[in-house]
N, C-alpha and C positions, 0 to 999 in steps of 0.2 A: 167877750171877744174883742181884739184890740187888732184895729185898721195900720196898716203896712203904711207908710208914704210912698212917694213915688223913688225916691232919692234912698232911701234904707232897703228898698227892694233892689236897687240898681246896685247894692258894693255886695250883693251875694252873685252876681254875674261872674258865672265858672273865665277864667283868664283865659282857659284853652279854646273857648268858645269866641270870646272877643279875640282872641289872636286869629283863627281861622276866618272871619265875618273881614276883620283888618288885611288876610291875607289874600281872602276871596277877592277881595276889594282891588287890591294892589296888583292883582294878577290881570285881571279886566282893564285895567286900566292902561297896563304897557302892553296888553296885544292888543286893545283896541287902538290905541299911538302907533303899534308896527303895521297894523292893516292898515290907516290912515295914512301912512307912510306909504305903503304897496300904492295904495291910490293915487297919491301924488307924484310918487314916480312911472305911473303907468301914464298920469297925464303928462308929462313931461313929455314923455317918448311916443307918445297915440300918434297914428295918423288918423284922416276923416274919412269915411266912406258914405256913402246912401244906401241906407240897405231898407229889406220889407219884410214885415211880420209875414212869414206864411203858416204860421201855426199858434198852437196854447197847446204846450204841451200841460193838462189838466191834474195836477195831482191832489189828493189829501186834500191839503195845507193850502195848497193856492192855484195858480194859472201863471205857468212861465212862458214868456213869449221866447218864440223861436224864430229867427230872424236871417234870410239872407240876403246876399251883402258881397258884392266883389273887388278884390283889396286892388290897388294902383298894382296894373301890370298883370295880377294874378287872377287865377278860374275864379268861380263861383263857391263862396263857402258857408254853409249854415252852422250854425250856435244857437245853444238855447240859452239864455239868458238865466245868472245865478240870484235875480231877484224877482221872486213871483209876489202875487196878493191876491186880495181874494176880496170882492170882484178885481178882473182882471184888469193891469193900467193900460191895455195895448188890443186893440182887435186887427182881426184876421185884414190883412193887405194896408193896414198902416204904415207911411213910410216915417223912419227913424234917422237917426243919424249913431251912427256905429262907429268905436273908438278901437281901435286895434293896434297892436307892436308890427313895425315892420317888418321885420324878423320871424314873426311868429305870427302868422292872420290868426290862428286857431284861437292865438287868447284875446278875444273879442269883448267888447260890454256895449249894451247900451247907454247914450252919452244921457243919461239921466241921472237924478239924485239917488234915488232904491239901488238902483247898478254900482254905484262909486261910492256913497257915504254909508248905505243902512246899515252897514256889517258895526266899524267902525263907529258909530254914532248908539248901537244899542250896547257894545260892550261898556263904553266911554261912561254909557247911563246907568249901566247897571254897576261898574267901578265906581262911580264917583258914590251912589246909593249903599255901595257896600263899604268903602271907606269911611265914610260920613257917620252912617251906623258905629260902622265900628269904633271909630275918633269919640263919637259920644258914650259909646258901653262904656271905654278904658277912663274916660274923665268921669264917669257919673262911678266906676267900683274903684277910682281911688280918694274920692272924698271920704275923709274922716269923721267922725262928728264930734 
């Protein structure tokens, strides 16, 4: 019985399979740049408010705090926050500080990291992991021996 190397197992790696792992990759990586983007333009344009957790809206996966918050000039408005965990990072009657469009109070975030970076920060990780991968499949199945 005669032992594979690591490097002769590597140039039978199907192309379509490293083209897809390379594509995955690349794909991750510019919508994790355009939400990045969202983010940074939504901080450009935020106004401040004080707002107060009055809830955890509890699901599955996590604890989304729900938060109100009354924008300069305007009623009273709740949102639940698009980034939960589990335990939760927010309890009930906690005050926040709440980033919202003038134009728009409804699209809300809390001014925290999980709220503005995590979208963007886990596709980024998982493009850069699928790139990388992939950058090394395509160099290791076109060495010749």
């Amino acid at each position: 019985m005669q032992i594979q190397s690591q490097a002769a197992r590597g140039r039978d790696i199907p192309r379509g399979l490293t083209f897809t792992i390379l594509a995955v990759g690349v794909l991750c990586l510019v919508v994790g740049l355009v939400f990045a983007g969202v983010s940074v333009s939504f901080l450009t344009d935020a106004k401040r408010a004080r707002g107060t957790v009055v809830a955890l809206d509890r699901q599955v996966d996590a604890a989304y705090p729900v938060v109100e918050f009354t924008p300069a000039g305007g009623t009273p408005r709740k949102f639940r926050d698009s980034a939960g965990s589990d335990p939760a990072s927010y309890e009930v009657g906690e005050r926040v500080e709440v980033l919202y469009r003038p134009g728009s109070p409804k699209d809300a975030r809390i001014n925290g990291f999980l709220s503005l970076w995590l979208g963007p920060l886990i596709l980024g990780g998982v493009g850069l992991a699928f790139t990388g991968a992939g950058t090394v499949m395509a160099l290791v199945s076109r060495r010749r021996p």
